[in-house]
N, C-alpha and C positions, 0 to 999 in steps of 0.2 A: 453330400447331396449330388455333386457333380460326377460320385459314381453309380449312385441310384439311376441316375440316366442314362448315363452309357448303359448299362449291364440292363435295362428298359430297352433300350434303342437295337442291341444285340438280339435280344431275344425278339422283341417284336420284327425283326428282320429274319432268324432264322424261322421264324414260323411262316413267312411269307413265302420263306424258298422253301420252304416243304410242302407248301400245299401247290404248289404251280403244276410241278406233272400231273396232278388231278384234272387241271382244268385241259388240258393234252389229251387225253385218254378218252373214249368216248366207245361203249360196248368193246371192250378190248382190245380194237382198235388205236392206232396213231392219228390223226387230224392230219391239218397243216397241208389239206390238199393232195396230198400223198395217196401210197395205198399199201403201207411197210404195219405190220401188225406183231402183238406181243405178245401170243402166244407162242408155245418151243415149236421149233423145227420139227419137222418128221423124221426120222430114223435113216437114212436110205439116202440115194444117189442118183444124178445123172446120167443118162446113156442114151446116146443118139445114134438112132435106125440108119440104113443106109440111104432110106427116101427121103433122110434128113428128120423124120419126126423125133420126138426126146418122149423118154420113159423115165420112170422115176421106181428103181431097182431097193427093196427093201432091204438095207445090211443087215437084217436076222435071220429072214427067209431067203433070200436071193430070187425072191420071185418079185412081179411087177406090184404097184401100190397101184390103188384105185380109190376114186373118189378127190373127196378136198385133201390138200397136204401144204405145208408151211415147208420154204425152204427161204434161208437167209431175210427174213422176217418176211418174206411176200405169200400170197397164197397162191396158189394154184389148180386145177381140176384138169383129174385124169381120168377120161373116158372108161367105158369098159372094155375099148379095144388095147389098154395101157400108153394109150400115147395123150400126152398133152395136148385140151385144146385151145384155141385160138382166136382171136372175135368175138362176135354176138354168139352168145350160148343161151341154150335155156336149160334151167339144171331145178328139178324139184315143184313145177311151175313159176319160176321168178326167172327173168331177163339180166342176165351176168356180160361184162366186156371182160374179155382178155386181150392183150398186149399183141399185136400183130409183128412187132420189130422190137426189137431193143430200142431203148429211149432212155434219157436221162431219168435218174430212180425209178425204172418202170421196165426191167428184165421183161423178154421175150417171155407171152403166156403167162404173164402175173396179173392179179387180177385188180383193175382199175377202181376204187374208192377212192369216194369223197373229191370225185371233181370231175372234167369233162370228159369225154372218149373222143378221139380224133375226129368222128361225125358229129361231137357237139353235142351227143346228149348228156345229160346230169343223171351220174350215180349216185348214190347215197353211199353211207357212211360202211354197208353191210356190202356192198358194191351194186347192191340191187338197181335197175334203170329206174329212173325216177320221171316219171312220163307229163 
């Protein structure tokens, strides 16, 4: 009897810790106030202009990447002139913040979900301005 329990006790434990990242997860997305996402990476790289802006160089093509891109779980948006941008964006008609400086979990041009933007507005979970 006294092993009917344990091996009850076990199991209703391991199902409790496999449902947990579910409750984490939210539109593919990470929570927790952050803005780190769990889709893959983009393909491609790094490289900063000499005016200081940063491009994001495709390792297949060797030409620049455009649009949204995931690098080191953050997202990103790169113009059509290939450079990364910055701030208040508006991309598609929806109101986007990107990272103006390096910050703790919040890489330079990453793009702010699920919490404040250094002016205090609330993004959602999608990064959209939530007004």
């Amino acid at each position: 009897m006294k092993k009917m329990i344990v091996l009850i006790g076990w199991a209703f434990l391991l199902s409790v810790t496999a449902a947990l990242p579910s409750f984490a997860e939210e539109n593919n997305t990470v929570g927790y106030g952050g803005s780190t996402t769990t889709a893959p990476d983009s393909y491609g790289h790094w490289v900063q202009s000499r005016d200081g802006s940063w491009s994001f160089i495709s390792n297949d093509t060797g030409s620049p990447m455009y649009g949204w891109i995931v690098n080191k779980h953050q997202w990103y948006y790169i113009a059509a002139n290939g450079r990364m941008v910055i701030g208040w964006q508006k991309i598609n008609y929806e109101t986007y913040y990107f990272s103006e400086k390096s910050i703790e979990n919040q890489p330079l041009g990453s793009l702010y979900m699920n919490k404040f933007t250094p002016d205090n507005y609330r993004v959602d979970s999608k990064g959209i301005r939530a007004d």
